[in-house]
N, C-alpha and C positions, 0 to 999 in steps of 0.2 A: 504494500500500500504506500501511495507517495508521501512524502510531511504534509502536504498540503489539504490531503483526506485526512491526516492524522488527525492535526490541527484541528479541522473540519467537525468530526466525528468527537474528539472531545468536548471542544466547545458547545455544539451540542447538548451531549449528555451532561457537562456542565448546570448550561442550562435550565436544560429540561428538569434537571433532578431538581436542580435549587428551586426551581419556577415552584415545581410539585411539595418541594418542602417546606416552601415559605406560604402556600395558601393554608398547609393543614399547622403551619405555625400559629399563623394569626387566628383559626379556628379555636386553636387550643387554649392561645392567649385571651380570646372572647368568651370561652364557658370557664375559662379559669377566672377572669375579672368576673363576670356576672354571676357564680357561685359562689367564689371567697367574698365577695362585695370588695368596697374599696381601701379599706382596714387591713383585712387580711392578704388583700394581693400585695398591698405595699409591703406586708411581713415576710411572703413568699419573695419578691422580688431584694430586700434587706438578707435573707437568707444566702440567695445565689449572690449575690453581691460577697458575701462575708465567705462563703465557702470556695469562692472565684480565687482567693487569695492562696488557697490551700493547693493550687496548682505549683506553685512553687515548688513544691515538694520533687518534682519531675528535674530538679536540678538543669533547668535547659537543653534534657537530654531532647527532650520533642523537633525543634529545630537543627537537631544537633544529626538528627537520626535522616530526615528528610536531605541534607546537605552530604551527610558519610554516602547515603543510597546512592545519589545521583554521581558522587566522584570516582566512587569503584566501579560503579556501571560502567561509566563513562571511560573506566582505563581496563574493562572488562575481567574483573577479578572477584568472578561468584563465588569461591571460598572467602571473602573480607565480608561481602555483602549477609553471609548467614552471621558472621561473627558480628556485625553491628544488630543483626536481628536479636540473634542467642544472648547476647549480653544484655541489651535493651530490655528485652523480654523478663528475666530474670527481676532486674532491677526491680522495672514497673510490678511485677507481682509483688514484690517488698513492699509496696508502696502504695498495696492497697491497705493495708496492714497499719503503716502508720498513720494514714489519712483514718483510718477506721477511731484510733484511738483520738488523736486532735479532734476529729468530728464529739467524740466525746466529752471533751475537756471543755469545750466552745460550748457545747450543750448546757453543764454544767454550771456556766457563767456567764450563761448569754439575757438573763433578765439585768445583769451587773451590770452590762455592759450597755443594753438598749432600754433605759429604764419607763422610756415609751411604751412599748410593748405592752398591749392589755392583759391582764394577768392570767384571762381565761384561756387563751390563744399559747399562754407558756407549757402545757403536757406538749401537743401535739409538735411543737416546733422543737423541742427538746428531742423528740423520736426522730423527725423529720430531719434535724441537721446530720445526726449520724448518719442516718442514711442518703443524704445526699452526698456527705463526703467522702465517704467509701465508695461509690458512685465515680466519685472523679479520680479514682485509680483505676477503675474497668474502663473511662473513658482513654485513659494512656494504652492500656492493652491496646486496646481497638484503635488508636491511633499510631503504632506502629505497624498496623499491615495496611492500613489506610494511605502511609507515607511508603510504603515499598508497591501497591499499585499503582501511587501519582507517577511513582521514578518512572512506571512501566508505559506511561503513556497512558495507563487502561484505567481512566476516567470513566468512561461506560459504564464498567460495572462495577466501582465504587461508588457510583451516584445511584447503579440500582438497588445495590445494600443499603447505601442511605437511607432512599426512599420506603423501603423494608421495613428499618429500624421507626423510620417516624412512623410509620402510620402500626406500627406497635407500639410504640409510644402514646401517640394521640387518642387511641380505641382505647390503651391500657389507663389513661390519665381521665378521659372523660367518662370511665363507668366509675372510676373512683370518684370523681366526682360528685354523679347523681345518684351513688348509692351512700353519699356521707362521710367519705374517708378523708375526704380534706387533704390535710397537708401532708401528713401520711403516706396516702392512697398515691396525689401525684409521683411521693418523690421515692416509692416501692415502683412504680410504672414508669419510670427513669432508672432504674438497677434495671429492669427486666430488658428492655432494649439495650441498654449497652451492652449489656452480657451478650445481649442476640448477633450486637456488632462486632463480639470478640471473636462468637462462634465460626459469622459468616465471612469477616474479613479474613482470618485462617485457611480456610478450605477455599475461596478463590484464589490467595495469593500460593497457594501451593499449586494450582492449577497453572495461573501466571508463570511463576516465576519457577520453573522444572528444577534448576537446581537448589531448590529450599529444604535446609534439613535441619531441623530443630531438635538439636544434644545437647547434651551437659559439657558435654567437650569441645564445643564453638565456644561458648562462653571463656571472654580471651582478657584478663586484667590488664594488659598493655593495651587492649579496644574501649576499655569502660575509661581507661588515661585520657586515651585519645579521646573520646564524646563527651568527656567533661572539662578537658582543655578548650574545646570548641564552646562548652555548652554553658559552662559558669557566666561569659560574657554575655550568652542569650538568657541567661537566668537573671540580671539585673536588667537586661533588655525586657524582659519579659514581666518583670517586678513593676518596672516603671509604667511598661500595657495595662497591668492591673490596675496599677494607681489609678491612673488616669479612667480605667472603665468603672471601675467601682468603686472609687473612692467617694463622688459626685455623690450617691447612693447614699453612704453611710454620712458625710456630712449636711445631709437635707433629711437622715434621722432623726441627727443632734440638734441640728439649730431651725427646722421647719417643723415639719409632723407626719407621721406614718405614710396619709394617704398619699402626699406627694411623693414622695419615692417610686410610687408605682406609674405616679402619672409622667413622672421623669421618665422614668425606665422607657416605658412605653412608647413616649415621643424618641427616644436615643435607640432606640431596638427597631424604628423602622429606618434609621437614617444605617443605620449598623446591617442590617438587609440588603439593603441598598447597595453599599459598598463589597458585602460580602460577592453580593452578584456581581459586580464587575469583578472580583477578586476570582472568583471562578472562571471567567474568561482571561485573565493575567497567568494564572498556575496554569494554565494550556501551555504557554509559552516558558515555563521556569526551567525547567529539567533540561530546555534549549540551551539557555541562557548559563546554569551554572555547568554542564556538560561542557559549551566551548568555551566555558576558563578553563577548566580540567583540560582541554586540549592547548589551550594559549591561545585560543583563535579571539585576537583583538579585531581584526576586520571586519567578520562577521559580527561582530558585539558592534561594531558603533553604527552600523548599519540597522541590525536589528532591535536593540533597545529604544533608540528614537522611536521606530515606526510602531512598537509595540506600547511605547510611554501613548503615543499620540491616538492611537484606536480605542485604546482601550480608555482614556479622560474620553474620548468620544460616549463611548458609552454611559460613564461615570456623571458625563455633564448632562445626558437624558434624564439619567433616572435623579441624580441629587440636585439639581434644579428643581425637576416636577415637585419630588418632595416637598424642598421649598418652597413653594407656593401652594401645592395639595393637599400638602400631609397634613395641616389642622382639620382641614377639613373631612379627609377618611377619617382621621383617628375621633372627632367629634359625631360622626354617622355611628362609626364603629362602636365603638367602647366609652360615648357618653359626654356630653359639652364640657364638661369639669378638664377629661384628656383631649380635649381640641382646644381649649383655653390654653395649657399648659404648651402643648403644641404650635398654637401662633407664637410663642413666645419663646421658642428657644430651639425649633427648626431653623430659621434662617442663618442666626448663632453659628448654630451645629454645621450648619451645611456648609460652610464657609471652611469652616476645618476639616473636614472628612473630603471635599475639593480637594485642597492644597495636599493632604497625606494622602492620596489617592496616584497624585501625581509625580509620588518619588518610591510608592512600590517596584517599580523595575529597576528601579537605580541600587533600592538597599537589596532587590535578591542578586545581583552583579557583588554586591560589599561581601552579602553572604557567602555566595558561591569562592569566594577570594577567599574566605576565611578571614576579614575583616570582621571580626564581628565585637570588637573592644570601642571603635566607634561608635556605632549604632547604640549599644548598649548604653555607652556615657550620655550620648544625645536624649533618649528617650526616657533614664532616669530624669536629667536636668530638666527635660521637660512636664516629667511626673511631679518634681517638684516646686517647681513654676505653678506648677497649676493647682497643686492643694494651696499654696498660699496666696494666688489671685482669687480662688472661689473662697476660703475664709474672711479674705479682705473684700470681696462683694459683696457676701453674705454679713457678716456682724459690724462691718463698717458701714457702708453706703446700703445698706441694706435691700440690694437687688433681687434677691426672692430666687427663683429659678433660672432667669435668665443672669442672674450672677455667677449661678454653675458651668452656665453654657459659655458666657465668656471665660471665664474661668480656665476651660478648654480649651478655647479656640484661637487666644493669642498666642501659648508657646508651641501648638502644634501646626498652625500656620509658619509661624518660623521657623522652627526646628525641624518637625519632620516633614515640613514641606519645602520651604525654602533650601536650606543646607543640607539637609540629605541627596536633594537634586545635584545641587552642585559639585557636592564629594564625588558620588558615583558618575558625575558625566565626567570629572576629573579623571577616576581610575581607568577608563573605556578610552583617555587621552582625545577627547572631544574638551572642544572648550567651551566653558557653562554658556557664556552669551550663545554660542553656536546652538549646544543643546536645546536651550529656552525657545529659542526663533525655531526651532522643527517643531519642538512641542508646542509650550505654551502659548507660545506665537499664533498658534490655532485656537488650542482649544481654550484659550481667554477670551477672544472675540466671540467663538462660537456662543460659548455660556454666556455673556451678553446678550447675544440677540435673540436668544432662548427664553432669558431671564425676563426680556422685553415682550415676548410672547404670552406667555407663563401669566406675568401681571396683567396685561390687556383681559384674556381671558378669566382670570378670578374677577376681574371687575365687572364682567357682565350679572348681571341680578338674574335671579330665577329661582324655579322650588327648589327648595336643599329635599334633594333625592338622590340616588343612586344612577339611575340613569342619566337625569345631567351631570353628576360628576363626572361619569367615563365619557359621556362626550365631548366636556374638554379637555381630559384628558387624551383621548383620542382626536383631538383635532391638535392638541402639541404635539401627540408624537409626529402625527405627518406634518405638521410642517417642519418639526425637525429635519428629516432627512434629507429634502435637499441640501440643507444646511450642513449636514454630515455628510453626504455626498462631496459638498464645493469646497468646505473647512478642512474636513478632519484627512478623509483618504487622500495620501500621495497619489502623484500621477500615475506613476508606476502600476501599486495596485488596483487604479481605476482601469488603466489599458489594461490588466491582466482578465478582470472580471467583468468586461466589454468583451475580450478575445474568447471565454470562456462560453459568454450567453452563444456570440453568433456562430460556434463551433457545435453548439445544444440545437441550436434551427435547421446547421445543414445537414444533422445528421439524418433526420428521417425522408428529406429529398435524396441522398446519396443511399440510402433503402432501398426506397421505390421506385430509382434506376436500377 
């Protein structure tokens, strides 16, 4: 099969899968707010916030494992590639182990700690932390065969175990629900689909990957050196992720009140969607991208990262634009005026920073793929820290409310992981940033502009707040989008390729029926 179908055929299944797992998301998040009410969703979402933290535990093997895969691949040495399995493997079982017990300790001292928290709601969330943190050790299982089918290209059918696993999730989350199990029920129907994704990501990637052999005797202490020399850097890289995602959460405990938490969460988890989805179409391209460092191929890198920074902000600036301007309004249809209030108010915020760090994901898997990974790390702590003391200083000084959280966000991850990150990695690829910028940005700034100008015009037209006018303007931006993505975003190149492609599709069935 060519890259081109490769490519093709991932993206896709990408897609597709995410398309399919983000509608039974938002399901799930709709009987989950409208059964917990608005009290208890803000506790459930306080929960994965506080236990988001306990990822750490993974020492940055997770990054570490995706990056070992693709460089032994890539120098073709399937005896390394079991030993980064076998030892990973190993580990992360440990690691259910101690996440089991923290989850308990947190149990323990979690009224201490959220003295919010209504007292009646303390059994169930005390049962419910353990078991979600135990939980997020079977999620590491299943995310190392998950990162040895990315290596393989075979997106397909880790989007189709995905899709699998949700909608065992969602079936297992909402009978818990309407039968009374609460917080429980959801986070016992989150064990059961992980596990499901330990069971099924196993027996594909033994299909995949033929020479996979999982012994006692892969397991290599000079491989566990090696993925935690890589990985300790992605563990404060990774520290600093958390900060910044869940920290917002836990200081709008302290200094707001329960229900906002959820209506935060809510409004940041569609903007986080959003982005995931064009991240799924970017990871098509990644195993490219750190394979030809692993080869030294600079050529191909400064050729292909622009074109891939510049497609894929195409995308990026469809969907977190629309948001911008949409999103109060699904999430107020959705899930209730209270979460579209919250919504108009720190979407725009948000979308401003999830843009600019959208735009230097191809740069930092280039750092990755280098084994650079002490920058990134330092950037994204500084920025973790930036940003719990801008949202403190919004919140208890000027007293900005939620949208204090969102700026909060938004000014060091504009700068840092969107500005400077760009510029390091077009550095390392020996493109010069101004050069970089004018391929990229150079488009897709203008573009989202004239988008953004669309976008507005259309929310100002009046009419019934219904569902089917919303998707009608919704669907009248996306089409006028595209020519815009047409004329802005694709090079020439790819345009003549995918003109040569259609009128090659027309002559065929004439050259037939001669």
């Amino acid at each position: 099969m060519s890259k081109a179908r490769i490519y093709a055929r991932n993206l896709a299944a990408n897609w597709i899968g995410y398309g399919v797992n983000l509608v039974m998301t938002l399901v799930l998040s709709w009987f989950a707010f409208r059964f917990l009410g608005d009290i208890r969703y803000g506790v459930w979402s306080l929960m994965v916030s506080l236990t988001g933290y306990m990822g750490m535990v993974d020492l940055g093997l997770r990054p570490a494992l995706y990056r070992h895969f693709n460089w032994y691949l890539g120098r073709c040495e399937p005896d390394k590639v079991n030993e980064v399995l076998c030892t990973s493997l190993l580990f992360f079982i440990g690691a259910v182990g101690v996440l089991f017990i923290a989850g308990m300790v947190i149990s323990a001292f979690f009224a201490h700690l959220f003295p919010k928290t209504p007292v009646e709601y303390l059994p169930e969330v005390r049962i419910a932390i353990v078991i979600v943190a135990a939980n997020m050790g079977f999620s590491m299982i299943a995310a190392v065969f998950g990162s040895l089918l990315d290596t393989h290209e075979r997106y397909d059918l880790h989007n189709v175990l995905t899709v699998a696993v949700m909608v065992v999730r969602t079936g297992g989350t909402i009978t818990a629900l309407v039968l009374g199990f609460g917080l429980v029920g959801m986070a016992l129907a989150g064990v059961a689909s992980t596990v499901l994704a330990c069971l099924g990501g196993y027996l594909i990637s033994k299909r995949i990957f033929k020479e996979m052999r999982i012994r006692r005797s892969a397991v290599s202490r000079s491989m566990f050196v090696e993925l935690i020399r890589y990985g300790i850097p992605c563990f404060f890289s990774g520290l600093g992720i958390r900060i910044i995602m869940y920290t917002g959460g836990l200081l709008i405990a302290w200094l707001i009140d329960m229900p906002s938490v959820g209506y935060y969460s809510l409004a940041m988890m569609l903007l986080e969607y959003g982005r995931t989805l064009v991240d799924k179409g970017r990871t098509v391209f990644t195993p490219e991208i750190q394979q030809s460092i692993a080869r030294g191929d600079i050529a191909d890198l400064r050729y292909f990262v622009p074109l891939v920074t510049r497609v894929m902000m195409g995308f990026s600036v469809l969907i977190t634009i629309g948001i911008m301007f949409f999103g109060h309004e699904f999430l107020g249809m959705f899930y209730g005026p209270a979460v579209g209030a919250a919504g108009r108010d720190v979407l725009p915020i948000l979308g401003i920073a999830y843009l600019s760090s959208s735009a230097s994901r191809p740069c930092v898997a280039v750092l990755l793929g280098a084994g650079r990974v002490k920058l990134p790390a330092v950037v994204v702590l500084c920025e973790a820290v930036i940003n719990v003391g801008l949202t403190i200083l919004f919140l208890r000084v000027a007293g900005l409310g939620l949208p204090g959280v969102a700026l909060g966000t938004m000014i060091p991850m504009f700068l840092l992981s969107g500005v400077l990150m760009t510029v390091v990695g077009a550095r390392h690829i020996q493109l010069n940033p101004m050069t970089f910028a004018l391929r990229t940005a150079g488009r897709w700034i203008p573009t989202a502009g004239l988008f953004a100008l669309v976008c507005f015009f259309l929310g100002r037209l009046s009419g019934v707040s219904s569902w089917g006018w919303f998707f009608g303007k919704v669907g009248i931006a996306v089409i006028a989008y595209v020519p815009v993505f047409w004329f802005l975003i694709l090079p020439d190149d790819q345009k003549s390729r995918l003109l040569e492609k259609v009128r090659k599709r027309r002559h065929v069935p004439e050259k037939a029926d001669n």
